[in-house]
Structure formats: C-alpha cells, structure tokens
N, C-alpha and C positions, 0 to 999 in steps of 0.2 A: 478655325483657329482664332482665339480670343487676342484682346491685343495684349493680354496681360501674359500669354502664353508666347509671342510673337518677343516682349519684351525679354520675358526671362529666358528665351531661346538666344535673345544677342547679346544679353548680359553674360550666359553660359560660355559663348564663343569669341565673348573681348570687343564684340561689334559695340557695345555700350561702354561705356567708363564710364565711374562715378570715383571724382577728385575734385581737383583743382584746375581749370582749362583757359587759356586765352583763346578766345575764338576769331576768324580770319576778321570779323567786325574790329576788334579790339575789346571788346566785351568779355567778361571773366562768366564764368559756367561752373556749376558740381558734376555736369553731365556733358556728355561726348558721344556721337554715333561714328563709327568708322567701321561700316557695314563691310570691306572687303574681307574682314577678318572671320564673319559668318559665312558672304560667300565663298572663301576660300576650299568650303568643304562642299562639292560637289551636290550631296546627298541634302544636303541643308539647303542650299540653294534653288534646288527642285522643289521641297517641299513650301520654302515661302514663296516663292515666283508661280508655283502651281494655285497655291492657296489666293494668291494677287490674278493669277489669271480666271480663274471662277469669279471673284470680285468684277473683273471685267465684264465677263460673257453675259454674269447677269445683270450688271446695269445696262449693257449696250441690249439684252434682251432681242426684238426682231428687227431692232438696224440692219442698214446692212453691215454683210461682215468686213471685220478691215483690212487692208491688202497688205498690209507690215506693221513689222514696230521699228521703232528710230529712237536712238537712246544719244545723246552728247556726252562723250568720253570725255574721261573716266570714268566716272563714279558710275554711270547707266551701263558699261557696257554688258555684264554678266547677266545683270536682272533684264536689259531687255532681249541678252538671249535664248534666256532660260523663260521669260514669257513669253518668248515666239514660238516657243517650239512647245508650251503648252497650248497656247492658241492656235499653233497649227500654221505659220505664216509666217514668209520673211521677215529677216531683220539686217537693220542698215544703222550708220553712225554716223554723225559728226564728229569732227577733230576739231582741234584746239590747232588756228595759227593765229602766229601773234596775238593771243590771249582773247582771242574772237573763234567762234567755232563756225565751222565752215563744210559745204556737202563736197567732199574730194574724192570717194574710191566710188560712188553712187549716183545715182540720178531718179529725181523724184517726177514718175509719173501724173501726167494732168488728171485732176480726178479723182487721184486714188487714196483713202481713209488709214491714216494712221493712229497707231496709239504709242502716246512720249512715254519712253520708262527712264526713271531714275533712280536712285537709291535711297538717297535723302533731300526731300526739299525741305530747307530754311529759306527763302526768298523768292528762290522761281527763277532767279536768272538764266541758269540755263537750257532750263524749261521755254523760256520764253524767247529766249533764242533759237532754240530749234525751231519749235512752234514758228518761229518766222520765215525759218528757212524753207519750212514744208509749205506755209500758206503762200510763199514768194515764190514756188516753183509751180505753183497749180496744184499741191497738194491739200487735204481739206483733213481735221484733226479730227479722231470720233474722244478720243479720250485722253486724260493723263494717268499712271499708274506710277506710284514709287512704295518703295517698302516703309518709310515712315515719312511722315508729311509733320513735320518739328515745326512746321512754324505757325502755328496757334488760329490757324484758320485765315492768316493776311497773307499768304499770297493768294492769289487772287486769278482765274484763269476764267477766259469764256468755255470752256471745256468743264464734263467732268472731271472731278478727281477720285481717282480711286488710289487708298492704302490701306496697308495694315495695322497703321499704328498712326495716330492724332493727338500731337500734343505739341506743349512749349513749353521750353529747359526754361529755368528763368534763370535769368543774367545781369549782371550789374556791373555798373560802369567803375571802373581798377578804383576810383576812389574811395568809392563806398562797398567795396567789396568783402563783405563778411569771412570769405577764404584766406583771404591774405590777412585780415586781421587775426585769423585763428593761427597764422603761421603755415597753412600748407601750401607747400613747393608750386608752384605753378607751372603747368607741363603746356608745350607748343605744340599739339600732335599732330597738325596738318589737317589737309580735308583730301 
C-alpha cells in the first residue's frame, strides 16, 4: 500500500481534514490527521495496522522477535492492537495521569523487545515517553511504528521508525496565516 493510497484511504474516512485548523502548538494548518475516525471501521484498521505490521517484520528481518507492542493511550491504542495481533504478540498500554503517562494495569519484563505504536507522530512525545518507561523497567525497544509520521523527519528516535505515510503539513504562525487572511473559519478539532 502506497502512501498516496494510505492518504486517500484517511482522507475517504474523515481521518484527514483539509480546512482551516489551530493545532495543540498554536500553529494554524490546511491539514488535520484524526486517525480514530479510520480506525473506527474495524475492517480498515486491520488493513493499515496489517500493511504497518509487514513494514515491521521486514525491517526487524532475523532480529529477534519482539515479545509485545506498547502503545500510550489514546491515540496508539487501536493501532497497537491491531499490530499485535498481526504480529502475533501481546499488547500493553500506558495511561495518561496527571498529563504524564504511566505503566498502571502492566509490568514490563526485564529483557524483553518491544515495538511503540502510535497513530500520528508530530513530535514524538509520547513516543518517547513510553520509550522511557520500557527502557526504565528493563525493557529494550526493537522498533517504533505509527500510521503516519507528520513530522517531516525531526522527531528524532534511537529506534527505527516505521509508517505508512511521511510528511509535514505546513503551518504558520496566526499572524502570517494565509487561511485566516482568506476568511476561513478556524476549527479546534482536538488531537
């Protein structure tokens, strides 16, 4: 699956918007990923999480195999279940307390190889705080997979990354915002 195929698959499902957007940065966008609106369809989410989990198996090639996937809720939790269970192998999560993610219903084995799923990385933060939580427990990262990887090649990980889709929305700061010069509404959508 091409990433141009992977696009007009989220674009088809509302997971993309193309408007006017304030992003959690304060940064203004034409474009928006709000991937839960793809994964909401079962059958869709099998088919990218499959097509992300092939992406894995073959970069990770004769590694050894990894013993789960760990995803930090919300935004990972679908895709890193629907990549577990293509790769064949537990899945476990982080929560969110107090705006910090944290390993609460789980416990991470010394030794044992995970792969972080997420949905959309723009910056990696929660990527890199899981990623903390596993290497702080004795666990050891073989990879990162998310469905699209938005942010233009800076984040930045000792880890592969594997996605489906590689790019950067461009964004401008509210003053020099060509959208609101043109007059269209500026929508909050959340992440």
């Amino acid at each position: 699956m091409h990433a141009e195929a992977v696009l007009a698959l989220l674009e088809e499902t509302g997971a993309l918007l193309n408007g006017h957007f304030e992003l959690r940065s304060g940064l203004h966008s034409g474009r928006f990923f709000q991937c839960a609106h793809a994964l909401k369809h079962p059958e869709i989410a099998a088919r990218l999480c499959g097509e992300l989990a092939a992406r894995v198996a073959h970069g990770l090639g004769a590694a050894p195999p990894v013993d789960s996937v760990i995803a930090p809720a919300l935004g990972g939790l679908i895709v890193g279940h629907e990549l577990a269970r293509a790769l064949g192998t537990p899945f476990v999560f982080t929560e969110k307390v107090d705006n910090r993610l944290h390993m609460r219903r789980f416990a991470i084995g010394e030794g044992e190889r995970y792969i972080v799923a997420e949905d959309v990385i723009t910056r990696g933060g929660r990527v890199r705080e899981t990623v903390d939580i596993v290497c702080g427990a004795g666990g050891t990262i073989a990879g990162i997979a998310a469905i699209v990887d938005r942010s233009g090649g800076k984040a930045q990980f000792d880890y592969p990354l594997y996605s489906l889709v590689e790019m950067e929305p461009i964004t401008y700061e509210p003053a020099d915002c060509p959208l609101c010069r043109q007059g269209i509404p500026l929508v909050h959508p959340g992440s």
